[in-house]
Structure formats: C-alpha cells, structure tokens
Backbone bond lengths (Angstrom), bond angles and torsions (degrees), N, CA, C in turn:
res aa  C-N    CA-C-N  psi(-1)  N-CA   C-N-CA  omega(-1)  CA-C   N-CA-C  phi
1 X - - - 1.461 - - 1.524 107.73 -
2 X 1.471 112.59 116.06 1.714 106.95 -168.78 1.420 108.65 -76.88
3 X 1.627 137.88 -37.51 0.695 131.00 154.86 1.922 125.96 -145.80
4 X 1.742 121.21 -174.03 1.342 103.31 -175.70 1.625 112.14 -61.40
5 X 1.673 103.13 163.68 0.809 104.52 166.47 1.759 109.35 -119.67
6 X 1.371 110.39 148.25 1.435 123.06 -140.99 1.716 95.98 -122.59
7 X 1.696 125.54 146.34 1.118 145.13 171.53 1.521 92.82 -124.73
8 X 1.213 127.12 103.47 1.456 118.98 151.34 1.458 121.91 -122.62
9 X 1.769 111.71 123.88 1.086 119.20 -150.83 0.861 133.42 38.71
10 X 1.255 126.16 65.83 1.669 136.01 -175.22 1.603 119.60 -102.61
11 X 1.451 110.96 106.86 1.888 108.60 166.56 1.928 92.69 -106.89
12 X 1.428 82.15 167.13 1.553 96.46 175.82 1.902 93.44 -142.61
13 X 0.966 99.74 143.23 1.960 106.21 168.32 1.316 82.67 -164.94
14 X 1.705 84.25 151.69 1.901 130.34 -177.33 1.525 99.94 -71.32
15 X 1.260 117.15 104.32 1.998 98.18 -179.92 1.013 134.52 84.21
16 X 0.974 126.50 150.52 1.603 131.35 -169.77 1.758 123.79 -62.00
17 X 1.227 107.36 -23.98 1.270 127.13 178.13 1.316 115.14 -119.08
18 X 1.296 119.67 -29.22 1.263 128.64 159.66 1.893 134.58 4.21
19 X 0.919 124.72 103.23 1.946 111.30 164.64 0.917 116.60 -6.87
20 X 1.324 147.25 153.08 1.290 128.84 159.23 1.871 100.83 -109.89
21 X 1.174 105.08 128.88 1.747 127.29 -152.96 2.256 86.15 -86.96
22 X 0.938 103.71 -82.89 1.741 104.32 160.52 1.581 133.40 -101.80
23 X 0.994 113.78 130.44 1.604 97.75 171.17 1.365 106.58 -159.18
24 X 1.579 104.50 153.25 2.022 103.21 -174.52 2.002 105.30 93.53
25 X 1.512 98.88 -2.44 1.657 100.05 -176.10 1.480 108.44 -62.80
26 X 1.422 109.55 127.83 1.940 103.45 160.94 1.803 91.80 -129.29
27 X 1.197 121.08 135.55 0.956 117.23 164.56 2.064 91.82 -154.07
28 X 1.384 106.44 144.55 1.666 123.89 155.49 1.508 116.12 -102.07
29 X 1.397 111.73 132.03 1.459 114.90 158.89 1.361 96.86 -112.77
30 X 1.772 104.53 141.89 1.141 127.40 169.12 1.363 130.37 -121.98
31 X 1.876 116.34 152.57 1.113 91.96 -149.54 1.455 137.65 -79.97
32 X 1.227 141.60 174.90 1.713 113.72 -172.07 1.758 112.76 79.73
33 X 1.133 108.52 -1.01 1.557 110.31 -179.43 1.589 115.59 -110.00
34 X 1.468 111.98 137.82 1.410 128.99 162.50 1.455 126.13 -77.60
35 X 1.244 136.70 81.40 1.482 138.57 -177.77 1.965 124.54 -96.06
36 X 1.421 98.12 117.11 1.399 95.61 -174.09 1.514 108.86 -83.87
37 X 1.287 150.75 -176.17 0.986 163.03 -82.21 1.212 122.21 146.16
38 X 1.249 158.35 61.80 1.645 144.75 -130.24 2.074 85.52 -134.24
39 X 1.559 78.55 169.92 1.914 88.17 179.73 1.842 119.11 140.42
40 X 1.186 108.21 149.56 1.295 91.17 -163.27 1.699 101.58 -92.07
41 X 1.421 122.49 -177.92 1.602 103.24 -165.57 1.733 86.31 -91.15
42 X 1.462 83.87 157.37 1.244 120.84 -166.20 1.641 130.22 78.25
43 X 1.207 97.98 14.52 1.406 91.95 -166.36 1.886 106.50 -114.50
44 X 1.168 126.65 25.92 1.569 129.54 132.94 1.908 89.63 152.35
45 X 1.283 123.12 -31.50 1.455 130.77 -160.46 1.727 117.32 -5.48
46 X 1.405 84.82 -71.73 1.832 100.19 172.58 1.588 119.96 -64.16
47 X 1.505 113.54 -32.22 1.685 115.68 163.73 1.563 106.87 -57.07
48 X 1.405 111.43 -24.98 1.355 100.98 -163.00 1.699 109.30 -102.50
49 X 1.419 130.53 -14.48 0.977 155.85 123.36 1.569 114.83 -14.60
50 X 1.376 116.77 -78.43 1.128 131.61 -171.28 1.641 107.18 -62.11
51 X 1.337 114.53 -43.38 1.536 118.68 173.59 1.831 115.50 -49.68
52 X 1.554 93.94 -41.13 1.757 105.57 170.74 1.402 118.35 -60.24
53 X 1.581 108.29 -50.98 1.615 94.23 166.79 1.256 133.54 -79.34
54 X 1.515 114.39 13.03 1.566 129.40 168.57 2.366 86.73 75.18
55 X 1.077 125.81 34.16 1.345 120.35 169.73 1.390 111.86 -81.19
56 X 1.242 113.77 -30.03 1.640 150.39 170.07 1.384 117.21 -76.85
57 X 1.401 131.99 120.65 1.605 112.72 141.70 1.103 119.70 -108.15
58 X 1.649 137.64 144.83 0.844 155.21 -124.05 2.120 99.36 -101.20
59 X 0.623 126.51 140.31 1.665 142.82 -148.17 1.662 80.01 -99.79
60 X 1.388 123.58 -56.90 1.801 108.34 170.46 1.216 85.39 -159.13
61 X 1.474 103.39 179.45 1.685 112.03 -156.79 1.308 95.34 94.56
62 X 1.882 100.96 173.34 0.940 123.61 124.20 1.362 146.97 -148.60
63 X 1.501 120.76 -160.56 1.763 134.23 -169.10 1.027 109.04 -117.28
64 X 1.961 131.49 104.87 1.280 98.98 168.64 1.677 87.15 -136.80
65 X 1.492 99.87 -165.97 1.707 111.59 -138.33 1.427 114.34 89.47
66 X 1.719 121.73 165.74 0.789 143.97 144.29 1.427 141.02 -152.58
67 X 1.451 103.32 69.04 1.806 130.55 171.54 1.476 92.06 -28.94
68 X 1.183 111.82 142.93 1.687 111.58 132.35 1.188 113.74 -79.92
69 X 1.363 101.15 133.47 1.733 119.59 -155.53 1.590 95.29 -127.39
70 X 1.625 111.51 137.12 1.445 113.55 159.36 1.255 94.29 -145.14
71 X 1.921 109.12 161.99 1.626 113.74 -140.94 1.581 85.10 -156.22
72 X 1.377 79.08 130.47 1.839 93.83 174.52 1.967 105.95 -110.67
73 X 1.051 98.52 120.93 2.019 104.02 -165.74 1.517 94.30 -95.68
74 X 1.497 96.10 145.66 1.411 115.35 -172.66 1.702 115.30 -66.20
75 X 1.558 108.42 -1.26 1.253 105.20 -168.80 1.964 79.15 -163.17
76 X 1.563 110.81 101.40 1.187 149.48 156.58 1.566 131.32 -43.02
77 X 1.713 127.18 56.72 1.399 113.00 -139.46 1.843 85.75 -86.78
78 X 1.535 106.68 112.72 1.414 132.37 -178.43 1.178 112.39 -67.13
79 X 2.029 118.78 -26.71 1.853 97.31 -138.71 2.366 75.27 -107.02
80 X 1.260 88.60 105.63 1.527 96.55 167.42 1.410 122.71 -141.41
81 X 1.111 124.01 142.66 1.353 132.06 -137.88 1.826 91.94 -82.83
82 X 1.625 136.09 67.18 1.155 153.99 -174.05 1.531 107.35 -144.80
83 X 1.504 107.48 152.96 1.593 105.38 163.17 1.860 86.64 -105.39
84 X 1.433 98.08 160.09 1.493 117.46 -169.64 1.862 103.94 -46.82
85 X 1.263 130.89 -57.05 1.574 149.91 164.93 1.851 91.54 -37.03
86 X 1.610 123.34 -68.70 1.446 103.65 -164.55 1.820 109.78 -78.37
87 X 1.053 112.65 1.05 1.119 107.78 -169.62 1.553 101.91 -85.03
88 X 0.997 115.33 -66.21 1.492 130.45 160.29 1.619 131.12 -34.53
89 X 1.204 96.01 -20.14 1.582 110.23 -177.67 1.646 103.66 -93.29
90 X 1.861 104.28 -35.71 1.526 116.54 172.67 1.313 122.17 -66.01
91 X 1.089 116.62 -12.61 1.686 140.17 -166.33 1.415 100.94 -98.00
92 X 1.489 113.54 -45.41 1.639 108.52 -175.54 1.192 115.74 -87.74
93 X 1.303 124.07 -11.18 1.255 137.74 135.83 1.438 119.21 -24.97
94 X 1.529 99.60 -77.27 1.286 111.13 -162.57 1.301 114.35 -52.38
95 X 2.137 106.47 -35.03 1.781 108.75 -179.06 1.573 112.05 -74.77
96 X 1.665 101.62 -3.72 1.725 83.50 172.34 1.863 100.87 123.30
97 X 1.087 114.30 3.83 1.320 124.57 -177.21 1.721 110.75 -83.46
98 X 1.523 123.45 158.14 1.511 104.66 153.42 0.716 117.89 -102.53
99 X 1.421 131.89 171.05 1.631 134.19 -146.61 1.484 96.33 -69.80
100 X 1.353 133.73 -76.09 1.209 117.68 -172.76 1.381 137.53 -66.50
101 X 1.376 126.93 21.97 1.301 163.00 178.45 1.940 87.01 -104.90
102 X 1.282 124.20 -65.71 1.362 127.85 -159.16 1.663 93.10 -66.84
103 X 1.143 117.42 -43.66 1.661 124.94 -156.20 1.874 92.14 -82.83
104 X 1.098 119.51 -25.98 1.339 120.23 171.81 1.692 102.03 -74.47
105 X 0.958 115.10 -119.18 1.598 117.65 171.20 1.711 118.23 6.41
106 X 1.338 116.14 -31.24 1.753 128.32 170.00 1.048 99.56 -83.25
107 X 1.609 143.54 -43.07 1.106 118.95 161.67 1.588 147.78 -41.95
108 X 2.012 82.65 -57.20 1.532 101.35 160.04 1.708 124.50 -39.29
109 X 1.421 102.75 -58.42 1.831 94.47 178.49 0.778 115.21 -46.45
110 X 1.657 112.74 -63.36 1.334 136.82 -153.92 1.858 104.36 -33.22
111 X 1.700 97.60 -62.73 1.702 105.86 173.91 1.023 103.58 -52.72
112 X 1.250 131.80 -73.07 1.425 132.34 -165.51 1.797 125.39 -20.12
113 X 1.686 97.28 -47.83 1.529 106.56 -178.99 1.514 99.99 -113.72
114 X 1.176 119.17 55.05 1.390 125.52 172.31 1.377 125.93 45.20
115 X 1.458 117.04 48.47 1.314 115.14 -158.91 0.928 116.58 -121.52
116 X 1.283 122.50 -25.80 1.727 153.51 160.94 1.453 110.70 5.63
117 X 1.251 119.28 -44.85 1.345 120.93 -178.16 1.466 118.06 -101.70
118 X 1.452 120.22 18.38 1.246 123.05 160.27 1.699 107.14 -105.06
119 X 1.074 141.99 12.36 1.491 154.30 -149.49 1.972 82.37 -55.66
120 X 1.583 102.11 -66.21 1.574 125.07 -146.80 1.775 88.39 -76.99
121 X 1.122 145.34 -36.28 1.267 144.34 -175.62 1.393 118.87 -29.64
122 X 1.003 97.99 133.78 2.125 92.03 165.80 1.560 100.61 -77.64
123 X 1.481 95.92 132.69 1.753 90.34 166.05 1.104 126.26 -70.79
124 X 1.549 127.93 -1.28 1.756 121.58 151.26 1.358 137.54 -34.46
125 X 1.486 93.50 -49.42 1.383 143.65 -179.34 1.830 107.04 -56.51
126 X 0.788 131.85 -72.95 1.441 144.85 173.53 1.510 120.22 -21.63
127 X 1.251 109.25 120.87 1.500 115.22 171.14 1.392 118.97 -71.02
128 X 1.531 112.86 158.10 1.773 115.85 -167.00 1.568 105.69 -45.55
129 X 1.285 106.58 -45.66 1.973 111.61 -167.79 1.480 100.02 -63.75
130 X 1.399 115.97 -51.54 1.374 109.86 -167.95 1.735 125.93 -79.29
131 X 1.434 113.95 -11.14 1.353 125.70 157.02 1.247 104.70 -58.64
132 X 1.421 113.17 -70.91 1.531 101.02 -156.61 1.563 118.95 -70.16
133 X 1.689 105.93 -8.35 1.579 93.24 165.79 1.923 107.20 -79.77
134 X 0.964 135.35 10.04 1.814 136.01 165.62 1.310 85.14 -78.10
135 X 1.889 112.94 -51.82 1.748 106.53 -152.26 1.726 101.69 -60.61
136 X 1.331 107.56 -27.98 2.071 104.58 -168.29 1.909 89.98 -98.47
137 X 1.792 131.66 -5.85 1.053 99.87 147.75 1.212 143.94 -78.66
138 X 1.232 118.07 -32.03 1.542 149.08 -175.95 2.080 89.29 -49.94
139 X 0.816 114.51 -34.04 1.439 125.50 -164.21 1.360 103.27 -72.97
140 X 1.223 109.09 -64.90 1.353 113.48 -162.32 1.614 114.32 -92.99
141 X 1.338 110.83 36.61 1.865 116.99 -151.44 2.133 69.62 -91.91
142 X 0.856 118.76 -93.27 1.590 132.62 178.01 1.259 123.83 -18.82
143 X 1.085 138.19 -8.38 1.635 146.37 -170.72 1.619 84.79 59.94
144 X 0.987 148.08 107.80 1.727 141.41 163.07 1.565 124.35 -90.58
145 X 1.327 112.54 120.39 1.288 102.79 170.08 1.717 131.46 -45.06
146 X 1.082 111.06 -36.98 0.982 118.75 171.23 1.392 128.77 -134.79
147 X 1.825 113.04 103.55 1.380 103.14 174.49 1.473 116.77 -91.50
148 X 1.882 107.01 156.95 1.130 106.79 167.93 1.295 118.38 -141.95
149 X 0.964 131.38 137.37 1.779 137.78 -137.70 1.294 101.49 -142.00
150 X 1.106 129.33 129.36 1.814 140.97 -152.06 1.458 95.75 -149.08
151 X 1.538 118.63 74.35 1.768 123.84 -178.88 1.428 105.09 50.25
152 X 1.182 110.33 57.76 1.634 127.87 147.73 1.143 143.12 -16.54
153 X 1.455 76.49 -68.57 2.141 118.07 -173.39 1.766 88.01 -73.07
154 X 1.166 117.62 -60.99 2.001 116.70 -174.59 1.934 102.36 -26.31
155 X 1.650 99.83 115.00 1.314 102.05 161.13 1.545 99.68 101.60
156 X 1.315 138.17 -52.52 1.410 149.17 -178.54 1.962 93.71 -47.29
157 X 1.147 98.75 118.85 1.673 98.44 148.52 1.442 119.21 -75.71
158 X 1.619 117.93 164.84 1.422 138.93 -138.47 1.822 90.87 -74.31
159 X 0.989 125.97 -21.86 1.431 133.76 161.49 1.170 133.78 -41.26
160 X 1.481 82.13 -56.82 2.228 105.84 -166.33 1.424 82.05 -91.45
161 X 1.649 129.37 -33.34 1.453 100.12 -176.73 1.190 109.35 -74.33
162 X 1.469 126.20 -62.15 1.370 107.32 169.63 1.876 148.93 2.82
163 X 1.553 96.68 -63.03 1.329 136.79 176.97 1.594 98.37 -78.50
164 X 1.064 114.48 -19.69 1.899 103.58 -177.95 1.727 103.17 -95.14
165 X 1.388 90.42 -25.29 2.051 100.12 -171.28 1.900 88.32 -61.12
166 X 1.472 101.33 -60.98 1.277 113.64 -179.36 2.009 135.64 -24.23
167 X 1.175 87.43 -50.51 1.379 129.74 -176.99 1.962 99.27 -87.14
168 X 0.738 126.31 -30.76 1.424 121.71 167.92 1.614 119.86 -85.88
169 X 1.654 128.19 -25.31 1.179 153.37 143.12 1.521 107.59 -27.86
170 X 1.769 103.68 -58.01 1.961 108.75 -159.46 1.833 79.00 -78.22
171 X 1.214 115.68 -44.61 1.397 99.31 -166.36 1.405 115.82 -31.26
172 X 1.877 94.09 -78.27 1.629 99.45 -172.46 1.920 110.44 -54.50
173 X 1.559 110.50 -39.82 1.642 92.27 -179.90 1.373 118.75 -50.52
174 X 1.494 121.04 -9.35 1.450 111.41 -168.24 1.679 118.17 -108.78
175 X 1.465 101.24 17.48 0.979 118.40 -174.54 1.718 120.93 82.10
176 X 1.354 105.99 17.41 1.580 103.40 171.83 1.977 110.82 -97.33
177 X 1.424 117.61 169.60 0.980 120.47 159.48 1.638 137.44 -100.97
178 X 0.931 128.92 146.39 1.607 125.73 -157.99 1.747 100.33 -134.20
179 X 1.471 114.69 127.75 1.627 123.36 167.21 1.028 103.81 -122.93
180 X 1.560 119.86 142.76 1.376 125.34 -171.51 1.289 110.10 -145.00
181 X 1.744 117.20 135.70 1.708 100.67 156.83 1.349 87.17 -104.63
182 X 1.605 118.21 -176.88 1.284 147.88 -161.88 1.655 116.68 -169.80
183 X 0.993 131.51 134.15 1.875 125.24 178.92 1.705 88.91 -88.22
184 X 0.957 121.85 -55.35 1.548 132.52 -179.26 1.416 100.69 -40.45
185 X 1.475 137.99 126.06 1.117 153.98 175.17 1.587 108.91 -72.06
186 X 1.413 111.78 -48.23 1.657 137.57 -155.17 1.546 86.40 -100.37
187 X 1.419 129.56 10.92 1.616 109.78 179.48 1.493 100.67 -99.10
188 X 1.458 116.64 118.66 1.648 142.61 -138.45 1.237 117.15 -4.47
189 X 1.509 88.79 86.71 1.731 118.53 -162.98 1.786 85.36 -74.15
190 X 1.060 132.30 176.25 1.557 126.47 -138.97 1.222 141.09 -36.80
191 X 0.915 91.78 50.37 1.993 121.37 170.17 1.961 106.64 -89.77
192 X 1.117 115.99 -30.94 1.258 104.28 172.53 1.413 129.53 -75.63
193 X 1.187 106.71 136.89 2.060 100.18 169.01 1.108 107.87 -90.26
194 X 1.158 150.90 4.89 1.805 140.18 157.44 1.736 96.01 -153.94
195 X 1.238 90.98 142.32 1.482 107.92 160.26 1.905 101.39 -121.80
196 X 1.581 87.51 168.65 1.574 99.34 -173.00 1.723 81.73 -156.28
197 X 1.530 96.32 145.76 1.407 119.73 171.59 1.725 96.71 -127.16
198 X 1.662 103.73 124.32 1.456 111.69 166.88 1.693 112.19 -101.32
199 X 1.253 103.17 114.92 1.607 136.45 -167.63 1.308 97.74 -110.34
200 X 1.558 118.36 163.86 1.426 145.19 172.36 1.864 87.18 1.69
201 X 1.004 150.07 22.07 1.892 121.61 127.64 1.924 70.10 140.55
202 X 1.277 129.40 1.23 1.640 115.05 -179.13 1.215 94.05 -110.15
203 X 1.664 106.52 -157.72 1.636 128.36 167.23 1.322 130.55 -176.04
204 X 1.644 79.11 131.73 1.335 94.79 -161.44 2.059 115.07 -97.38
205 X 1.474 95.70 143.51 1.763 102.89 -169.08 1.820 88.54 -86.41
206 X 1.221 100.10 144.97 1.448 152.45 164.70 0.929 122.05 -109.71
207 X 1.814 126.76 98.87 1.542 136.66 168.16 1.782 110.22 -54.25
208 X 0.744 101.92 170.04 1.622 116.36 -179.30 2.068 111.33 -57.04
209 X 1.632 102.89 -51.57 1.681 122.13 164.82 1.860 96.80 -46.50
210 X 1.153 123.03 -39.34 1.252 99.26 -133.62 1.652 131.96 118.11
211 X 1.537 103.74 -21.38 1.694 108.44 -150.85 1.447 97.88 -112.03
212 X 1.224 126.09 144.67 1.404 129.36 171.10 1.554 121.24 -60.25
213 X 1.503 95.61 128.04 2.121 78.41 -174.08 1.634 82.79 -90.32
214 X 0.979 135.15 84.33 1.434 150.95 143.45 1.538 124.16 -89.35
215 X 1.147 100.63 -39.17 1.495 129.33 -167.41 1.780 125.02 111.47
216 X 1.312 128.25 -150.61 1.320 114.76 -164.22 1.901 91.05 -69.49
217 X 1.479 100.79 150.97 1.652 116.30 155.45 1.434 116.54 -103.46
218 X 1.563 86.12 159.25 1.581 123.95 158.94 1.200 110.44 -62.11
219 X 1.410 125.89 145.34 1.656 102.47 149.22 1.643 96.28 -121.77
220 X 1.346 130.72 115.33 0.901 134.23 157.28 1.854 143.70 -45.22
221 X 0.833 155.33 115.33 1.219 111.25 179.47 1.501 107.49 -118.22
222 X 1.394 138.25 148.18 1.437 129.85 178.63 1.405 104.93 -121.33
223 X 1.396 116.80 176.75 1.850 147.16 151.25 1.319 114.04 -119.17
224 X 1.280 120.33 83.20 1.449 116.80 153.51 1.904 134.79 -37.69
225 X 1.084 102.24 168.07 1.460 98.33 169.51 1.194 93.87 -89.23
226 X 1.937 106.74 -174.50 1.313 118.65 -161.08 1.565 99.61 -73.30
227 X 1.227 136.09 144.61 1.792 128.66 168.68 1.228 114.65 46.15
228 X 1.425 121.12 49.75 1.498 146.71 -170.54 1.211 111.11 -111.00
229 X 1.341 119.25 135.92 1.464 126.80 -161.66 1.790 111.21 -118.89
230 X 1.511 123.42 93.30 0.995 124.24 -177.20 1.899 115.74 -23.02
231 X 1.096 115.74 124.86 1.910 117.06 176.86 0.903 103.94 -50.98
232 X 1.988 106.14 149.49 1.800 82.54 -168.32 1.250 103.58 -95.41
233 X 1.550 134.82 14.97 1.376 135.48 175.15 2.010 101.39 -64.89
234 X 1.471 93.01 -25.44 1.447 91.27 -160.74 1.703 96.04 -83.97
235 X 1.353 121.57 -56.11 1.182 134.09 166.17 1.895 121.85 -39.69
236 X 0.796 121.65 -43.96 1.728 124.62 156.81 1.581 111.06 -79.77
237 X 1.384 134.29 4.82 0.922 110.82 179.57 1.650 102.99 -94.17
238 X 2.037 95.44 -52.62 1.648 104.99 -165.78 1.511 103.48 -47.95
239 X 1.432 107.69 176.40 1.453 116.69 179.15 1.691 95.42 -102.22
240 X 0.889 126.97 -45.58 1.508 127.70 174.41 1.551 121.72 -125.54
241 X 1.110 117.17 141.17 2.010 111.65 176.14 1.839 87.59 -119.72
242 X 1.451 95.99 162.52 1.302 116.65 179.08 1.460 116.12 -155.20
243 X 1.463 121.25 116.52 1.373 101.10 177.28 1.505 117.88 -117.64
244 X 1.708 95.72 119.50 1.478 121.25 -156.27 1.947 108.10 -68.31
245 X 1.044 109.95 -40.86 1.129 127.44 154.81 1.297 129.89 -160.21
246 X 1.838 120.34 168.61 1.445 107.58 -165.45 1.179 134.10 -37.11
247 X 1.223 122.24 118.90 2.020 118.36 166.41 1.882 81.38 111.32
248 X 1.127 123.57 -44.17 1.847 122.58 -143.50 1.442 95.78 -115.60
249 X 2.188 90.87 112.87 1.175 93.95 159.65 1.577 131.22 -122.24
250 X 1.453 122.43 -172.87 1.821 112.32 177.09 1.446 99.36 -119.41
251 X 1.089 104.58 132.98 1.536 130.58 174.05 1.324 108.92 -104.40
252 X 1.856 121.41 104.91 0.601 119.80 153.21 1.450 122.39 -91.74
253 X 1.644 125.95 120.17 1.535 132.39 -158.24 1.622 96.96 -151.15
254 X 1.566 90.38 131.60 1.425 117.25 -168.40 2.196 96.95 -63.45
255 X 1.495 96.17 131.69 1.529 103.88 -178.14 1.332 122.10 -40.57
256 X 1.138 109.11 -25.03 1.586 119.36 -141.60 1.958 90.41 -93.30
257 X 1.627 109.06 -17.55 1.270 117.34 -169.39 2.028 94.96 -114.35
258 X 0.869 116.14 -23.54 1.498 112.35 -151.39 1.640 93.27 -53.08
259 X 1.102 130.44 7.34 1.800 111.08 173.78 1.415 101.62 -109.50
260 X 0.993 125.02 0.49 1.879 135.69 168.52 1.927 92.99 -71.85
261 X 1.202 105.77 -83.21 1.265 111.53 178.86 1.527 117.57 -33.18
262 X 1.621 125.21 -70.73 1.297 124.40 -173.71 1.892 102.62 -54.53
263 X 1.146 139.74 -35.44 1.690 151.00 -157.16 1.795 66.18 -83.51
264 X 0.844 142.42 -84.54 1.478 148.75 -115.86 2.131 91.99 -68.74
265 X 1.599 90.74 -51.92 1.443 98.47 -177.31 1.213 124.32 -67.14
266 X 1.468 118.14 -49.56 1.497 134.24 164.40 1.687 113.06 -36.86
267 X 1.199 99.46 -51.25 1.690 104.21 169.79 1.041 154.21 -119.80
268 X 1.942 98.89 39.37 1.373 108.58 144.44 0.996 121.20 -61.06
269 X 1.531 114.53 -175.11 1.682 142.25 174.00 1.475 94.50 -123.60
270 X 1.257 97.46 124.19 1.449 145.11 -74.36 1.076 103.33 -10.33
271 X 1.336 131.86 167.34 1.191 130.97 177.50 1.531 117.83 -110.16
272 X 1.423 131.22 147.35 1.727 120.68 -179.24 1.532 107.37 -79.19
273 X 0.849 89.90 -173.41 1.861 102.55 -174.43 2.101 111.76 -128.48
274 X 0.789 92.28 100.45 1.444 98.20 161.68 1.461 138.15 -34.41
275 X 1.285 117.59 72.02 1.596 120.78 -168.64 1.892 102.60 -57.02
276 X 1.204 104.28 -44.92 1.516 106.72 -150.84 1.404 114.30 -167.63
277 X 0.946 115.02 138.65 1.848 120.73 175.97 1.372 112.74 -114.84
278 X 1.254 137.60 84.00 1.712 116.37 167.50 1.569 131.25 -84.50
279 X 1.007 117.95 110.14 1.499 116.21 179.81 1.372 114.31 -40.80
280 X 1.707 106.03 150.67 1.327 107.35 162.40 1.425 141.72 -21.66
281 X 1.234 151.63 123.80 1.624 134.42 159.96 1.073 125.92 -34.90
282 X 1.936 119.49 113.07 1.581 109.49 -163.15 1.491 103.12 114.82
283 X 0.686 122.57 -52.85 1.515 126.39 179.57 1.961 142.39 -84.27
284 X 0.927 105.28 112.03 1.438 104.79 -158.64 1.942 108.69 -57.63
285 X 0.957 125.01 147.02 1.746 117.25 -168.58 2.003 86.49 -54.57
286 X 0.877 106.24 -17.84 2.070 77.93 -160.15 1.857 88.94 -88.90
287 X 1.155 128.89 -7.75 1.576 117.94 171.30 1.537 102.78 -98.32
288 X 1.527 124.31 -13.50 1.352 105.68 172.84 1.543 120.05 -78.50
289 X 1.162 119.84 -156.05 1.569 137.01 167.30 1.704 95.02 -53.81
290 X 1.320 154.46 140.03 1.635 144.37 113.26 1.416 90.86 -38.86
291 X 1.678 80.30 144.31 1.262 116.88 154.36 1.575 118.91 -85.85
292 X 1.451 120.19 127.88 1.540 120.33 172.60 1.443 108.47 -66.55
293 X 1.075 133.26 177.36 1.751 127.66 -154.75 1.710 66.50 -111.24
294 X 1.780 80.35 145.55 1.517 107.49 170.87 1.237 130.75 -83.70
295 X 1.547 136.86 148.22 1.076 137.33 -164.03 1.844 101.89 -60.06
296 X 1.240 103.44 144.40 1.670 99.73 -178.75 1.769 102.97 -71.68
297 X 0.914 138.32 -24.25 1.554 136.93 -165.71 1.313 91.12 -89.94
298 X 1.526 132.46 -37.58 1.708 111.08 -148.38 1.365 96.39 -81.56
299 X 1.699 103.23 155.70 1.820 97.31 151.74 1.465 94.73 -115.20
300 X 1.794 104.05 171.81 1.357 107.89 164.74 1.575 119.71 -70.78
C-alpha cells in the first residue's frame, strides 16, 4: 500500500433529495493496519465500506489514495455464468495477474478454505457456505493493498473462518491494510488498531479500553421517544452510545462537549428526557456537567 487512504468530510445520500445515510466522515486507513467497523444495522456500515473500495462516490467530501483494493460484499451474487476455477481465474485477471498465475493462486485458496473439490462446479450450483468462500477467494487472488470485508465470516464454517482470520493476519504482516464489519463482537477481538462506530450518519473512534481519547467523559443517560432517532449533533458528538435498555440510552461524551449533546437532545422534536448526568471520574458532581432535573416518569 504506497500510501494512506483518506475520507475527508465525507456524506453519501441516495438522490438528490435523498437522507443523507453518512455525512461529516474523516477517517485514514493506514498501511499494515487492522480496522473494525462497529454500528447497528442500518445505520451506514456497508455505505461506508463501499466508499473504501471506491464502489461508491462520495455525494461531497472527499476520497483520496489509491490502494489496490479488493472487496468481499455482504451479499455474494453467486449465480454467474462461470464454473468456480474460471471464474476465479477471470478475477485474477481482472486484478492484473496472467491467466496461469490467476489459475494457480485459485487453486491455492480454493484448498486453503476447503474448497478444492468444487474447482469444476458451476457457480449457480453452490451452496451459501461454499460461495462465499470463492466470494473471500476472489479477494485475496492479488495480494491487495487494501482489503475490505462486509460480514465475511457470515456462512463460512469454523474452518474457512479460521483460515479467513488467518489470511487477514498475512495481509496486515505484509504490509497491507484490512477494514472489516463483523456481527460477532469476539471476531479478532483485540487484533484491531482502531475501531470506529458509525452513529447518527458520522463516526466515532474507539480506543482499544473502550474510552474516548477525547479526554475524561460524561456519561449521559437518556429516554427517547417511541422509534426515535438520537440527533445527529448528539450522535457525532458522544464517543460511544449504548442502549441499556429499550427507548434508554448512555452517552458516553467527552466533558469539554457534554452541553452540545444535552442542547442537541433537549431540542429535538420530540424531545428526549434526561435520566441522569454523571461527571467525569475525579470530579465532584458540582465541578462536573449539572444534571437538568429528570423527567418525573423516567427511571434510570
């Protein structure tokens, strides 16, 4: 990977009028690095994914670098007029390989994630597990500067996952970079050097602890309305959201901001309700943030 590749200020929305799905994103991947991806579904992951492998262009902002990038999609369209061997051989092609260089290396995966005996198959033919190990070979046929993996591991038996954890390891040792989402929490639970959680359409970095390198936090706590969507002033600000139970979440938001957040919540439409404010660690409640008086119905 010759050099990072860069998101500065990046939204993306569907259409001219469109939602806007992310926007305000800056994030760098660098090379030799493992980056997780966190977020609940629907809330931009794969938009933001797709922007990395340049499949996307960015609605404003921008993308610069140019990794060689190969991309494993969260949804694998299998039924193509190839047997698993020519398809794969067409692919290593495509990254720049010659055919029998490509037809070598398709072999190689192929064994690797136990696949060996689908070589001759039509890829019509292929069951969910065994597609998507073509979809995480097809990927790795090129040595790629930059992989990016959009629920990978989904469908792979304990094997191919294994062998895929594996294979993301040689990446970064070899000086490439790797972004990943995952549903699995524990899928190479501290193996990453940055995580990012995409919240209200931004994203927010996550130290290794857990803790905002912001400095000391807030922990907020709220009550939404019913199917209420945190503001996204409030959502790009905190360093982490959590929802502890239905409707009620914790905002963890760096001190120095926590009256951005509470202004942000207080005055939506509808507006949330303020369970609780706890000051920083270290700090007595009368040097932290006050708490606004709590809604009489909520509990914490």
């Amino acid at each position: 990977m010759q050099r990072d590749l860069r998101l500065t200020a990046v939204g993306r929305r569907y259409g001219i009028r469109g939602p806007w799905v992310l926007r305000g994103v800056d994030l760098t991947v660098t090379p030799g690095t493992l980056t997780r991806i966190e977020g609940a579904n629907g809330t931009g992951k794969s938009t933001l994914l797709r922007l990395l492998a340049r499949l996307d262009a960015p609605s404003e902002g921008r993308v610069t670098g140019h990794p060689r990038t190969a991309y494993v999609p969260e949804r694998f369209p299998s039924a193509l007029p190839f047997t698993v061997l020519g398809y794969l051989t067409h692919l290593g092609t495509v990254h720049g390989l010659s055919r029998r260089t490509a037809q070598r290396a398709a072999g190689v995966w192929l064994e690797r994630f136990g696949a060996g005996a689908y070589a001759a198959t039509p890829m019509a033919q292929l069951s969910k597990g065994s597609s998507q190990k073509v979809a995480v070979a097809q990927a790795l046929l090129g040595d790629p500067e930059l992989l990016v993996l959009d629920e990978a591991w989904t469908g792979l038996d304990a094997a191919a996952r294994g062998e895929l954890e594996r294979a993301v390891a040689e990446r970064t040792a070899a000086g490439g970079a790797v972004v990943f989402v995952d549903h699995d929490p524990r899928r190479l639970a501290g193996a990453p050097d940055a995580t990012y959680t995409v919240l209200g359409g931004g994203l927010k970095h996550r130290t290794a602890d857990g803790s905002s390198p912001a400095g000391p936090l807030t922990l907020v706590t709220v009550r939404g309305p019913a199917g209420g969507q945190l503001a996204p002033d409030a959502a790009r600000t905190a360093a982490s959201v959590e929802e502890t139970t239905p409707g009620v979440y914790r905002l963890a938001v760096p001190a120095s901001h926590s009256d951005v957040v509470l202004r942000a919540l207080l005055t939506a439409r509808p507006p949330w309700h303020v369970v609780s404010v706890a000051p920083p660690p270290g700090l007595t409640p009368a040097a932290g943030t006050p708490a606004p008086p709590a809604d009489p119905g909520s509990r914490p």
